[in-house]
TORTIFI-815617 format. One record per residue (C-alpha): residue number from 0; residue in three letters; y, z, x. Coordinates in steps of 0.25 Angstrom, whole numbers, padded with zeros to 4 digits. Each point is the difference from the previous one (the first is absolute). Layout:
N
resi; resn; yy; zz; xx
NUM; ALA; Y; Z; X
...
***
This chain:
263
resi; resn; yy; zz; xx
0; UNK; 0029; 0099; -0077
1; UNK; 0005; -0013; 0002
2; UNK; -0003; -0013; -0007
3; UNK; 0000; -0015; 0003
4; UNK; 0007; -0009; -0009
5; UNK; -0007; -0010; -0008
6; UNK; -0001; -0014; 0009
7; UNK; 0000; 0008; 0013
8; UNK; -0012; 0005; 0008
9; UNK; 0003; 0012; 0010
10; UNK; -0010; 0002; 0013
11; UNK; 0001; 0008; 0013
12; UNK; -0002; -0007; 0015
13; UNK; -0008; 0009; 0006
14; UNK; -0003; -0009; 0012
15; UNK; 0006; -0011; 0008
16; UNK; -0006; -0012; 0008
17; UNK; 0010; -0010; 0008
18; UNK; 0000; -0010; 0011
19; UNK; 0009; -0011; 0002
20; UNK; 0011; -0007; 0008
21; UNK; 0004; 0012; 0008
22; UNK; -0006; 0011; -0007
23; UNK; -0014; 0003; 0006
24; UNK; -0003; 0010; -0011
25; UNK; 0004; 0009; -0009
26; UNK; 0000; 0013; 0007
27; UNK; 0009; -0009; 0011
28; UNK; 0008; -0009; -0009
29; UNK; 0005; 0011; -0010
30; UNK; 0010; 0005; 0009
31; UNK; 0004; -0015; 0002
32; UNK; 0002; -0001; -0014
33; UNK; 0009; 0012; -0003
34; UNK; 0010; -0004; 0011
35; UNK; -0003; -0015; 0002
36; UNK; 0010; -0001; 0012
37; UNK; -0013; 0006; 0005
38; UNK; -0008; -0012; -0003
39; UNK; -0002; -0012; 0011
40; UNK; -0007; -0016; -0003
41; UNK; -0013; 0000; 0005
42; UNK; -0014; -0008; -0003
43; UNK; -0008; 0007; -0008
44; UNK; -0012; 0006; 0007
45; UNK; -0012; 0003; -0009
46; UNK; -0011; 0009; 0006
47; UNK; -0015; -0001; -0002
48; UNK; -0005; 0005; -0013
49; UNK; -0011; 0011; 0008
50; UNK; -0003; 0001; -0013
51; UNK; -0008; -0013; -0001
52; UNK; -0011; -0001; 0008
53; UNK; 0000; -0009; 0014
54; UNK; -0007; -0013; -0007
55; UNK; 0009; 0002; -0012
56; UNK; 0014; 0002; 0007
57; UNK; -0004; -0014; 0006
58; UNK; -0002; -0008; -0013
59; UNK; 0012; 0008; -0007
60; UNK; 0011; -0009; 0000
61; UNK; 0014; 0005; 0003
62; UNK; 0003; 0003; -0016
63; UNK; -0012; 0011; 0001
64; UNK; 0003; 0007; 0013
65; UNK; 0014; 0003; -0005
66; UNK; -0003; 0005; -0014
67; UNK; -0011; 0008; 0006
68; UNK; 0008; 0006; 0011
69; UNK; 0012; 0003; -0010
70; UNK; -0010; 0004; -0012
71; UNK; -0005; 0011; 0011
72; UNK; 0013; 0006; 0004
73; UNK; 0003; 0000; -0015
74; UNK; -0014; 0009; -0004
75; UNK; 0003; 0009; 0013
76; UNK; 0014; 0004; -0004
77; UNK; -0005; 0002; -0013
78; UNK; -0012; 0010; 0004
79; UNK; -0009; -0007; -0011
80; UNK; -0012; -0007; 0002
81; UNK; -0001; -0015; 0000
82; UNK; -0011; -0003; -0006
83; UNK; 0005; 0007; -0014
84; UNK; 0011; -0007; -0001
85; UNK; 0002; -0013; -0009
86; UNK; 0009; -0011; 0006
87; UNK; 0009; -0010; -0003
88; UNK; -0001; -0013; 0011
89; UNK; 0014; -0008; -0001
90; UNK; 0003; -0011; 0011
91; UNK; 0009; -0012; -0003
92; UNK; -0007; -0008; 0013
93; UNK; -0015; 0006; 0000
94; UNK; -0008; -0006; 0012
95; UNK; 0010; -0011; 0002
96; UNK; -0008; -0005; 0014
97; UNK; -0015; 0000; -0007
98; UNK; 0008; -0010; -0011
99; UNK; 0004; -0008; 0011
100; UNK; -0012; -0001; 0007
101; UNK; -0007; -0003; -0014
102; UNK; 0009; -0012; -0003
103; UNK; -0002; -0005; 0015
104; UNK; -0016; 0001; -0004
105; UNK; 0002; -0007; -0014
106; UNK; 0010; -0012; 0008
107; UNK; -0011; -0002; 0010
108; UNK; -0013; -0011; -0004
109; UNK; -0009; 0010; 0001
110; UNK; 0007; 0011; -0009
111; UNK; -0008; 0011; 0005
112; UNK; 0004; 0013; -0005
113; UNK; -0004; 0013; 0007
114; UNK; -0006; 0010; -0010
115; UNK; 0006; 0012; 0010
116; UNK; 0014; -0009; -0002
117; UNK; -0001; 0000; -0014
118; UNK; -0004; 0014; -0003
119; UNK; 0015; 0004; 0007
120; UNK; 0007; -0010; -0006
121; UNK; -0002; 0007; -0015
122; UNK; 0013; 0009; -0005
123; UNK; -0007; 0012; 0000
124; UNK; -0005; -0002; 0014
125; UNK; 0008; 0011; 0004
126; UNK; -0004; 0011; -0012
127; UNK; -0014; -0004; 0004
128; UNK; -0001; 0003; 0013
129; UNK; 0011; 0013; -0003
130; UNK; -0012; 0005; -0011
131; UNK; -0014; -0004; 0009
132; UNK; 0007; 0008; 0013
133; UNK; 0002; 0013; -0007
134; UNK; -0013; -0001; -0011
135; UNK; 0010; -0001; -0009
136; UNK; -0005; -0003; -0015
137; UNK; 0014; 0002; -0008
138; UNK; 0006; -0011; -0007
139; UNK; 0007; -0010; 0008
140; UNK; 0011; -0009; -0004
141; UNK; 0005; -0012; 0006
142; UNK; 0013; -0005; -0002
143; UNK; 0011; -0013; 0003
144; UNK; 0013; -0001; -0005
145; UNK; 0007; -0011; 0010
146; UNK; 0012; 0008; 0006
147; UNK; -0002; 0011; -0011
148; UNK; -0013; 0003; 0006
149; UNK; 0005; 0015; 0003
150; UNK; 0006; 0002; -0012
151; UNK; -0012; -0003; -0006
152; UNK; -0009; 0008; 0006
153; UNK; 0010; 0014; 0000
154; UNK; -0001; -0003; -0015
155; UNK; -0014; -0003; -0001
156; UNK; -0004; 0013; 0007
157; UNK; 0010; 0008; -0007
158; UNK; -0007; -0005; -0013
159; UNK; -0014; 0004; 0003
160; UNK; 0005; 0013; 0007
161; UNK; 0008; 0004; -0012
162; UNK; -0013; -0005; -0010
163; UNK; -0010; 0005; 0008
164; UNK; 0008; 0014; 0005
165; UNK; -0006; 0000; 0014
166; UNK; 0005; -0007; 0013
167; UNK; -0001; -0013; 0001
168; UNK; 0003; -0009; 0013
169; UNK; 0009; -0009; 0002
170; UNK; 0000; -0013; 0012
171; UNK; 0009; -0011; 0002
172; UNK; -0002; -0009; 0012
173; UNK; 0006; -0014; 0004
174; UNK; -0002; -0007; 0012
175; UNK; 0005; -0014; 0005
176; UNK; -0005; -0013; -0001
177; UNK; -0006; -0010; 0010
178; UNK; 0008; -0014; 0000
179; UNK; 0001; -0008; -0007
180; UNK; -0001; 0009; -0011
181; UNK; 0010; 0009; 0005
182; UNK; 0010; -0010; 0000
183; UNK; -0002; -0001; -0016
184; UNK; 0001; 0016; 0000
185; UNK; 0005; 0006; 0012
186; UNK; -0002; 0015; 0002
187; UNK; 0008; 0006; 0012
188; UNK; -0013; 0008; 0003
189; UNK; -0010; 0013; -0005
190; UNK; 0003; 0009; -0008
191; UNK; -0009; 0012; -0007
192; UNK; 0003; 0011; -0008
193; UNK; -0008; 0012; -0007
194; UNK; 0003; 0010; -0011
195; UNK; -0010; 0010; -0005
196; UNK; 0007; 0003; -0015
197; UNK; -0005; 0011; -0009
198; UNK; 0006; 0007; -0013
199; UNK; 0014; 0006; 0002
200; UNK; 0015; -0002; -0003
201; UNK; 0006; -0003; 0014
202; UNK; 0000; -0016; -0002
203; UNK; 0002; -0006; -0013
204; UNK; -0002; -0016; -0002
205; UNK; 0004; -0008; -0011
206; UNK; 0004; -0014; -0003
207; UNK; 0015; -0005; -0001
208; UNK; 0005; -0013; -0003
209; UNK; 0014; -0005; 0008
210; UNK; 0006; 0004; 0013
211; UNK; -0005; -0002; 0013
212; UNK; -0012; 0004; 0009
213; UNK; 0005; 0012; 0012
214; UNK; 0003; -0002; 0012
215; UNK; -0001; 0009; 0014
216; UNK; 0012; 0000; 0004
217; UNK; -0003; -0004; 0013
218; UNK; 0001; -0016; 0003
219; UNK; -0013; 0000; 0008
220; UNK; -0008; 0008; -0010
221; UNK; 0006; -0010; -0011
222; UNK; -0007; -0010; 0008
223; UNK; -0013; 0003; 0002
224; UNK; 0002; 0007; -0017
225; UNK; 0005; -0015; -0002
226; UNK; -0011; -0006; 0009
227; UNK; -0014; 0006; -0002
228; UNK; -0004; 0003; -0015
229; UNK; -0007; 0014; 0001
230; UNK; 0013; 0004; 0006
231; UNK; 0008; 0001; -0013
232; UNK; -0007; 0015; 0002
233; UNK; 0011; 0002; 0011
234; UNK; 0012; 0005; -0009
235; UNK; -0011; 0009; -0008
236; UNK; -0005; 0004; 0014
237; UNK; 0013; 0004; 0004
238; UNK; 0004; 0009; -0011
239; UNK; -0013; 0007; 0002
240; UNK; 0003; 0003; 0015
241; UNK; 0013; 0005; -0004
242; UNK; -0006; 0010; -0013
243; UNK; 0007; -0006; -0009
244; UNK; 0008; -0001; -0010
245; UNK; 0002; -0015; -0003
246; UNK; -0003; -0013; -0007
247; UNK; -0006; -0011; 0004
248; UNK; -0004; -0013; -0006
249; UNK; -0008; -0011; 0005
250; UNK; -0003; -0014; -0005
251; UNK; -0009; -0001; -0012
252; UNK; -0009; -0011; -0005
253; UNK; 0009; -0009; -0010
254; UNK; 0014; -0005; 0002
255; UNK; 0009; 0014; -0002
256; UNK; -0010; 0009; 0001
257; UNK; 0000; 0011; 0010
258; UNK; -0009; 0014; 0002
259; UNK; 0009; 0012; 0001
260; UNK; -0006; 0011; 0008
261; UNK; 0009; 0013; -0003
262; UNK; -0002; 0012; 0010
***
């Protein structure tokens, strides 16, 4: 039987969620990823969440739509039901175009806030409508990290899925801001993934401190990883369309610190 050693935490992907900048999902973007040669720029397309209903799907901003469209790719793969699972929320950006329009509403003489503005402008705007669309009454977690957003939340979910021994749902989702913010933090464009992560041994995580962050080995997957904060799962993403075995580390929070993920 094999045992984890002490500072380490050890969980199974038992499902995958993926859009971004050429990679339309993950049942289409794996291959991509196992032979990048594969993989071609383009603007990342998010579809309608059809799991929102009509009136939701149009106050959703663009944050939302892409979680919940990842989140659902992510459940499906994993055969497991939606609303058992907990989750872990993690966004660098959140819903970058209702803080815009909020700071145009306070700059204005009037400083009318819309309460419907408001309500998606909150961190866990995205957990909240992920949890109210499947009925979902499982703890819900929240999380920002600036560029360690993902790194984060795969530590985070790997946390509660070791603690709790269940499945536990994992979303990170950036999207770009509006100017003139965006020229404060320019994001090249969306990007969204999911993990479902139960109990196991396949992917082990743990801290390290030194070295550097990995890279794709491919100059335009380094840029969107470089570009787009939820994308620092592309290394991760790629050793798991490959099986594996490698080591990955991505930026931590703190100067030095990095995660390793070990598969």
């Amino acid at each position: 039987m094999s045992t984890t050693p002490p500072g380490e935490l050890a969980v199974d992907v038992c499902g995958i969620g993926l859009i971004g900048p050429g990679l339309e999902s993950w049942a289409a973007g794996a291959a991509r990823l196992r032979e990048p040669a594969g993989w071609q720029a383009a603007p990342t397309v998010v579809p309608a969440p059809m799991r929102l209903p009509a009136t939701e799907r149009r106050r959703a901003g663009a944050v939302v739509k892409l979680s919940i469209v990842v989140a659902d790719e992510a459940c499906a793969m994993a055969g497991l039901e939606p609303a058992a699972l907990a989750s872990v929320f993690s966004s660098s950006t959140g819903e970058p175009a209702n803080c815009h329009v909020l700071c145009e509403a306070l700059a204005a003489p009037e400083r009318l806030v819309s309460p419907t503005r408001f309500t998606n402008s909150v961190h866990n705007a995205a957990g909240g409508y992920w949890h109210i669309a499947v009925q979902g009454r499982r703890p819900s977690t929240s999380i920002a990290a600036f560029d360690a957003s993902f790194a984060a939340g795969l530590l985070e979910a790997a946390v509660q899925a070791v603690a709790l021994q269940e499945p536990v749902l994992l979303v990170a989702a950036d999207v770009p801001y509006p100017e003139p913010l965006h020229a404060k933090r320019p994001l090249a464009d969306a990007f969204g993934v999911a993990l479902v992560l139960r109990p196991g041994s396949a992917l082990r995580l743990r801290l390290a401190e030194g070295g550097t962050p990995a890279t794709c080995g491919h100059a335009g997957l380094d840029a969107v990883h470089d570009a787009i904060p939820a994308a620092r799962a592309l290394p991760l993403l790629m050793a798991l369309a490959r099986g594996g075995p490698a080591v990955c580390t991505m930026e931590a929070w703190g100067p030095g610190a990095l995660l390793e993920a070990r598969l």
